[in-house]
Every structure is written in C-alpha cells, then in structure tokens.
C-alpha positions in Angstrom: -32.1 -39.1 -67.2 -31.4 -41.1 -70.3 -29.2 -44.3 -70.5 -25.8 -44.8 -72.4 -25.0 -48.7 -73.7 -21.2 -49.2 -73.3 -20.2 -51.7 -75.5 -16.9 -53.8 -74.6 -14.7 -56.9 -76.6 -14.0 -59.8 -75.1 -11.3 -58.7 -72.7 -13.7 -55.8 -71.1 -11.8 -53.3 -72.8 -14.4 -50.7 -73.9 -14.5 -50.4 -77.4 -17.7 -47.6 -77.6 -20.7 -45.4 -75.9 -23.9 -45.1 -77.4 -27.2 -43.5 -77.3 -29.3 -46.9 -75.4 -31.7 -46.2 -77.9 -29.2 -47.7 -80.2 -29.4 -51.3 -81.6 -25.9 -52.9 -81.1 -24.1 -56.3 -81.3 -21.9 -58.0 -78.9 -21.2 -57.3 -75.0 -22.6 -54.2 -73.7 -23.8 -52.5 -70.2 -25.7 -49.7 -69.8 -25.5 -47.0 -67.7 -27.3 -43.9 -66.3 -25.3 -40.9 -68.2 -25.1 -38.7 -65.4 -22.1 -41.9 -64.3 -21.0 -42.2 -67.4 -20.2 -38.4 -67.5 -18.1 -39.3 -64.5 -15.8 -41.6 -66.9 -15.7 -39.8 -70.2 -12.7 -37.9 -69.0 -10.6 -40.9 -69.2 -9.6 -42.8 -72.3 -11.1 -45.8 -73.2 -7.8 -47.4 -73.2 -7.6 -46.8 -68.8 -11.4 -48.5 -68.4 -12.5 -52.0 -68.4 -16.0 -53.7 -68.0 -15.7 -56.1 -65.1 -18.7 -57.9 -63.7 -21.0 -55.3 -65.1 -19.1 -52.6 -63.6 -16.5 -49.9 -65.0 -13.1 -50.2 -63.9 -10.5 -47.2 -63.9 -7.2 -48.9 -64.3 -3.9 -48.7 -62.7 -2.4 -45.1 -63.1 -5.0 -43.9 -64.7 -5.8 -40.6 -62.5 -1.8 -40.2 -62.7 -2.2 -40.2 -66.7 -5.4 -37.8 -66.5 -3.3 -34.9 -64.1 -0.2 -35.6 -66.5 -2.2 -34.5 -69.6 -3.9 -31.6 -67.5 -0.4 -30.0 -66.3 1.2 -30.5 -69.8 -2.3 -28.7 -71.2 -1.4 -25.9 -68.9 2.0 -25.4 -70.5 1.5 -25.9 -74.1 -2.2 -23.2 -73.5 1.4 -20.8 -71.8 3.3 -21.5 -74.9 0.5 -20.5 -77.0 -0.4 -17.8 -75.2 2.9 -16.2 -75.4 4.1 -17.4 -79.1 2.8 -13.9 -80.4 5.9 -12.8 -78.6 8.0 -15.2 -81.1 5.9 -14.0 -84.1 6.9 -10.3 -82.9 10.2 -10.6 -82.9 10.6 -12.1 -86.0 8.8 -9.3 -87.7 11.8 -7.1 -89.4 9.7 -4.0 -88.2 8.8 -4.3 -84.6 12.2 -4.0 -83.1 11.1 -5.2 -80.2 12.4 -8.3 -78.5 11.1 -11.0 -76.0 11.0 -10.0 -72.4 13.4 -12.1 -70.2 10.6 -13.3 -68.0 8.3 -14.7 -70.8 11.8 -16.2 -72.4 12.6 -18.2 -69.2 8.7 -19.2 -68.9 8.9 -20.7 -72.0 11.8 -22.4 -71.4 10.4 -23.8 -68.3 7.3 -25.0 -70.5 9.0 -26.8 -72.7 11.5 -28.7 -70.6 8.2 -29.3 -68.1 6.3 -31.0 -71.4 9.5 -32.9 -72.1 9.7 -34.7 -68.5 5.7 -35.1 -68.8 5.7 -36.6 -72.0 8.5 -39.1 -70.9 6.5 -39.3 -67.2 3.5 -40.3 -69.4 5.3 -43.1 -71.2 6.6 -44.6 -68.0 2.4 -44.9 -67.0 1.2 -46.0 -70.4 
C-alpha cells in the first residue's frame, strides 16, 4: 500500500493530495490510500483536518446523493437529446414520443429543485 500526504491551510481546510514521496511545505498528514480512496468522492470543500484526522462536514453525504441523482437526470437528458436532434431534422418527419417528452420534462424540473436543494446545503 503506498501513502498519500494531505496538505491543509491553517483552518484544516484541505487544500491538496499528494504522492508521500512528495516534498511539500506547510501542514500536512498522511494517510494510507486505500482511506483516502474512501474520501476522494467528496470535495475538498466538505473535509477538514482536525487533530490529524479527516472530517466530513455537515451535509456533506446530502451534497454527494444530490449531485448523484441530478447526474442521473442530466446522463436521461443526454441519452434522449438524439430525439431533439431528430426532430429538428427537416427530413425525418418523425416527432418525439410522448413518454420520452414528459421524461424530459420531469428531468429538468428534477435538476431545477436539485440545483436549488444544493444551494440550500452549500
């Protein structure tokens, strides 16, 4: 297993990983990767450096299944925009089926109330 140096500013806010083979100034803690792994799905932003240990902040996990839904609707949306593309085509004649029109619908308004849930956590 190799170790990762997690450098921090003065507030514990981490400002960087690095290879621990890495010379770096300032305050740092390092870590076995195999935990760090565990914590590079959050943003530096929701961890602090407290007493040598990482810290997940307040509403952080909400955050993380926020951006994972709204993922899920924009990957719909871009999945289906061929439909969009298809229509506008002068020679295809063909029009959006009602289902996929109301899905897309629900996708946006869903990403609308995320991104303003995701504001409210920030």
């Amino acid at each position: 297993m190799s170790n990762i140096k997690i450098k921090y500013d003065e507030n514990g806010y981490i400002v960087d990983a690095f290879d621990s083979s890495i010379e770096i100034d300032g305050n740092y803690i390092i870590v076995d990767s195999s935990i760090w792994g565990e914590y590079s799905k959050y943003s530096k932003d929701d961890l602090k450096i407290e007493d040598a240990n990482i810290i997940i902040l307040n509403g952080a996990d909400k955050k993380l299944d926020i951006i994972k839904i709204k993922a899920k609707a924009l990957k719909y949306l871009a999945d289906t925009g061929w439909y969009v593309e298809r229509l506008n085509d002068p020679s295809s004649g063909k029009a959006i089926p009602e289902d996929v029109l109301a899905k897309r619908v629900e996708a946006r308004e869903l990403i609308n109330t995320l991104e303003a849930e995701l504001e409210g956590v920030k």
